[in-house]
N, C-alpha and C positions, 0 to 999 in steps of 0.2 A: 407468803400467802398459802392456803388451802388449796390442795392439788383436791379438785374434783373427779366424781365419776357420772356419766351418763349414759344408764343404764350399764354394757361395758366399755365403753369409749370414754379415754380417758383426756380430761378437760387441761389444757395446761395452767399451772394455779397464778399465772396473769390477765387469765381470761375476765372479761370482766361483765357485767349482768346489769342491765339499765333500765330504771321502771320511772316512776313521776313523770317526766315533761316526755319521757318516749311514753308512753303509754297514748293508746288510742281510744278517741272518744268515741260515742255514741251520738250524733246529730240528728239536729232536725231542724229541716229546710225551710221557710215560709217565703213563698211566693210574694211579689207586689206586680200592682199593675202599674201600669204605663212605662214596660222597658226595663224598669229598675232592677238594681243587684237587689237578690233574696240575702233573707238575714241567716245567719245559721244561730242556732239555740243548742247548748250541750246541755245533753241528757245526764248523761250520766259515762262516767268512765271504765274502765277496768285495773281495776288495783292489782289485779292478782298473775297481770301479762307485764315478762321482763321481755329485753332483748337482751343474749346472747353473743358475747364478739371477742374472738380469740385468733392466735397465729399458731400454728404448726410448720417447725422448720427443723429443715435435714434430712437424711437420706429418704425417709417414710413420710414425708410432710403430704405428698397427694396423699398415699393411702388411707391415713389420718384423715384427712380431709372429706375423701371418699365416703369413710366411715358415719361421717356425724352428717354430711348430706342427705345419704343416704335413709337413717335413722332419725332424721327430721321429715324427709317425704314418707318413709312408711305406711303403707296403706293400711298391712294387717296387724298394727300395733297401737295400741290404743292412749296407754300413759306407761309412762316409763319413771324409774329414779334418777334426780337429782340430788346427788348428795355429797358430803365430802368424805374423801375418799378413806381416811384414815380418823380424822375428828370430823366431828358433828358441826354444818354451820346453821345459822338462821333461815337460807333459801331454804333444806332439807324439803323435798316432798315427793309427792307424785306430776306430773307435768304430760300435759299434750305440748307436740311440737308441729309446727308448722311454718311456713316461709321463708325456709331454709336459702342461701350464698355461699358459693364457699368461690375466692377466686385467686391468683397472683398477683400480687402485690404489681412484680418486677413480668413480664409476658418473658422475659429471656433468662428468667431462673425457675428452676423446677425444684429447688428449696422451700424457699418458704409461701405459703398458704393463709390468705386471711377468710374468716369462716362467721357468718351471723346468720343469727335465727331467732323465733319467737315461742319463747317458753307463757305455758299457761297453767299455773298454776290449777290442780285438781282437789288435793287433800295429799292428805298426808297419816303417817301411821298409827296419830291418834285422832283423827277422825275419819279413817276408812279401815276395813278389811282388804286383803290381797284377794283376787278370786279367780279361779279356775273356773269356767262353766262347761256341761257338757251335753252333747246331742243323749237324745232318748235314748238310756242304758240297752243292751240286748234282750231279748225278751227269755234268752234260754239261758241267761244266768253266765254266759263263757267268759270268764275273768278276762281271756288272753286278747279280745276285742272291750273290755272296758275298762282297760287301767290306765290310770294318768299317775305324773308323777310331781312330786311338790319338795323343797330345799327341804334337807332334816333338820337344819337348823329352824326350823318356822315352829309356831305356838300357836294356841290359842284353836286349834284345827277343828273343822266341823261341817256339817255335811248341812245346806240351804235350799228351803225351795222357795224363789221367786216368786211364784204364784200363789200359792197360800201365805208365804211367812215360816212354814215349820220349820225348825234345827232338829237335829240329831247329833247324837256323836259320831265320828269318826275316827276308824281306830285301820292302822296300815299294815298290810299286810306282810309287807317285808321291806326292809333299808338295801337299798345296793350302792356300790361302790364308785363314784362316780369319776371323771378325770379329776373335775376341781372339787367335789365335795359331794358327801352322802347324798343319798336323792329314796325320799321315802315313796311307794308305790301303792296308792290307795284303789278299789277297784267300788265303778259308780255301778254295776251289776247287783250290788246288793243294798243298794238305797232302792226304798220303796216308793221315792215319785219320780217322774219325768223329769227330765233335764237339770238333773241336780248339780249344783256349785259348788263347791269347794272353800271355802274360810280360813284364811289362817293370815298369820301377822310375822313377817321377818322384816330383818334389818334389810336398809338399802341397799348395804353393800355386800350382800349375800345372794342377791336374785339372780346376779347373770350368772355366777357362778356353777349354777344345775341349769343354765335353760338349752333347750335345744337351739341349736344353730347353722348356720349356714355358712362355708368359706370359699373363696377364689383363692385357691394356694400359687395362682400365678405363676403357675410349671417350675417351681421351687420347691425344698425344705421350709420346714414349719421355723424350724430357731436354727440357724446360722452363728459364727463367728466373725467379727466383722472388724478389722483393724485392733484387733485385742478383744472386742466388746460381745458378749454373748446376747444377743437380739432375740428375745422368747419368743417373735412371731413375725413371719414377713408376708402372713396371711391377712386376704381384707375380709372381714366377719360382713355379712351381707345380709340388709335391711330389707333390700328392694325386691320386689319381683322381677322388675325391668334390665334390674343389673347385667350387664355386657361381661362375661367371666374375658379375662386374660389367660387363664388356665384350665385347670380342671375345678371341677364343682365338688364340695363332699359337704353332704348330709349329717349329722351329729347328731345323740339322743345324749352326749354325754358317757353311754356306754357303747353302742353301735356307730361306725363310721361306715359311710357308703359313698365315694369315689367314684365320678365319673370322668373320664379323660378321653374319652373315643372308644373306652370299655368301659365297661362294673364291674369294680370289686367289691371289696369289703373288708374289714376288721374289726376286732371286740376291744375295749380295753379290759386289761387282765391285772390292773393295780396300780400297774408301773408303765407299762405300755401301749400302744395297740397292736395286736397281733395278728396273722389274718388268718380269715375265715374261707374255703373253699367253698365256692358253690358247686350247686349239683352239676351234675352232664347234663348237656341237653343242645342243642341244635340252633335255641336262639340266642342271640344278641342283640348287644344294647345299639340301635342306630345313633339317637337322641337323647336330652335329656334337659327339661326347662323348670324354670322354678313357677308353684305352682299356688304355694302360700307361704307368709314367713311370720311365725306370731312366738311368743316366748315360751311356751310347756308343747308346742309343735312345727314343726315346717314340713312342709308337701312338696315333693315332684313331682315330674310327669314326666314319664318312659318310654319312649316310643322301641318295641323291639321287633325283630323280623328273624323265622328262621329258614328266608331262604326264596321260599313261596308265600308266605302272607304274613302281614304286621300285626301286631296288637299293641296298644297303648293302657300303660295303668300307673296309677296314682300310687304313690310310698308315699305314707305317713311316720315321723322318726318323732315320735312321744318321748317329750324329757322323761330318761332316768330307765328307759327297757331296753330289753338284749335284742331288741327285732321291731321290724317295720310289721305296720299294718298295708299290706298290698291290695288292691283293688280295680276292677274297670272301669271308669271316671262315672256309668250310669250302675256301681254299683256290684256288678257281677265278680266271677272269679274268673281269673286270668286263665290260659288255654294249659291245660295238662304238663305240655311240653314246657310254658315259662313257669307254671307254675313247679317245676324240675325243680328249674336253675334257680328260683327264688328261694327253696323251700329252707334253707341252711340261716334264713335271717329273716324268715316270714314269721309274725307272729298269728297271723289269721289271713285269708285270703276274702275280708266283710268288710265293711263300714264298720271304722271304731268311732271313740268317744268324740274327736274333733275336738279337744278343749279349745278352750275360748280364754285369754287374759284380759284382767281390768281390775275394775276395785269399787266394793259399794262401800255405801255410807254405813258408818255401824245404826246412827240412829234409825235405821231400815230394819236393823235385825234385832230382835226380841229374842234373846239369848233366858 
């Protein structure tokens, strides 16, 4: 069978996908009088809603499990890919997730994990666009608070306004080097309306690949050896806002990594690795650190620091595909002199950036 992916959590290919007699109807009730049971009348069903039910067993079977929980309650995530992971199946699309289980089979093994949830079918690549959306570009024109970043592998690219209908073209200003793959950086500073979206068409199994991310490295190594077996991740990629870390937290743009463990660090990847990055001197430190949004082309913290004598809190924004966070005071402002020291080695702006937004419109929307 087809070993699946969702979005990047990977499906085991026994998992199996249940639609017809699990599908949920649409009712309607009619009352009678004198006591009597009401009749129910189906309206109409939904064709387009599977259930999802698969087992995860072995040493990473919770973490697995964790993962697609997770990534089915998602607040800041809108639809994701379902698709197979190597060959193309019939499911292939886009899908909202919701009503996520994941439990133990056995309560006295910590092996294996059974996992169900309800996929809802949205579109797919030939009846949607992929989209970025973005908050009102800067009005001074500064690239380095209006860049988002989009897979090099994507086609079809092009600049949308919502509100009129117009396109433009879209042309990037520079490809960077990403861990898992190129990541092209387009700057919405120089689109001439408000809140412009981004357009473009990749393969499913190319999205997670450049998105920004979120992991619980669970006070471990990322890839381990394990009885012979070389294990590329003992990390849980983290969906949730609510998520309870085991370890330390690190922030992703793909190129910047930003680690929290009871300090802040940092590191760049440089092709091959990640290396690190010094911050400046400066007097504050990191107290805190909680998750603040988790959406695919961004993820947000929130920083609670002190140096000493008084705290400040601010917002990192880590945009798929840049060398630096957008820093902020949560109403907005720039951070105190002194953080703004210790940030400045991975600060891209100390403003409100673009905030992208992931989703997918319908092409017959867009008048190309």
């Amino acid at each position: 069978m087809t070993q699946r992916l969702l979005h990047a959590v990977n499906i085991p290919s026994d998992a199996q996908t249940r639609a017809g007699g699990d599908q949920r109807k649409q009712l309607s009730k009619l009352g009678q009088l004198n006591g009597r049971p009401g009749t129910v009348e189906p309206i109409s069903s939904d064709p387009d809603e599977k259930t999802l039910t698969g087992y995860y067993a072995g040493r990473f079977a919770e973490l697995s499990a964790r993962e697609v929980e997770e990534l089915f309650s998602a607040s800041g995530i809108d639809v994701v890919p379902f698709a197979g992971r190597s060959q193309p199946t019939k499911e292939d699309g886009y899908y909202a997730l919701d009503n996520v289980r994941s439990e133990r089979p056995d309560p006295r093994s910590d092996g294996l994990f059974r996992f169900d949830g309800r996929l809802t079918l949205k579109g797919s690549r030939q009846s949607h666009w992929r989209a970025v959306t973005t908050t009102t570009p800067n009005s001074s024109g500064d690239p380095s608070i209006g860049e988002i970043g989009v897979p090099a592998a994507a086609s079809d690219i092009r600049w949308w306004d919502e509100t009129t209908g117009d396109v433009t073209s879209a042309s990037s200003s520079r490809v960077e080097d990403g861990e898992n793959a190129n990541i092209e950086i387009y700057d919405a500073t120089g689109v001439s309306f408000d809140r412009p979206t981004l357009l473009y068409s990749v393969a499913y199994g190319q999205e997670w690949q450049t998105d920004s991310r979120v992991w619980d490295d669970y006070g471990r190594s990322k890839s381990a050896t394990i009885d012979g077996t070389t294990v590329p991740s003992q990390w849980q990629r983290v969906y949730s806002t609510t998520h309870d870390p085991r370890g330390g937290i690190r922030f992703e743009t793909q190129r910047l990594r930003v680690t929290t463990d009871g300090s802040l660090s940092a590191s760049r990847w440089d092709g091959v690795n990640y290396s690190n990055v010094s911050l400046g001197a400066s007097s504050w430190n990191l107290q805190s650190a909680a998750l603040e949004r988790i959406d695919l082309p961004v993820v947000v913290g929130r920083f609670t620091f002190s140096d000493g004598s008084s705290t400040a809190t601010v917002l990192g924004s880590f945009i798929r595909g840049l060398d630096n966070a957008i820093w902020r005071e949560p109403g907005g402002g720039a951070p105190p002199a002194g953080l703004q020291d210790l940030l400045g080695p991975i600060a891209a702006s100390y403003a409100p950036g673009p905030e992208p937004t992931s989703g997918i419109v319908p092409k017959a929307e867009v008048e190309i």
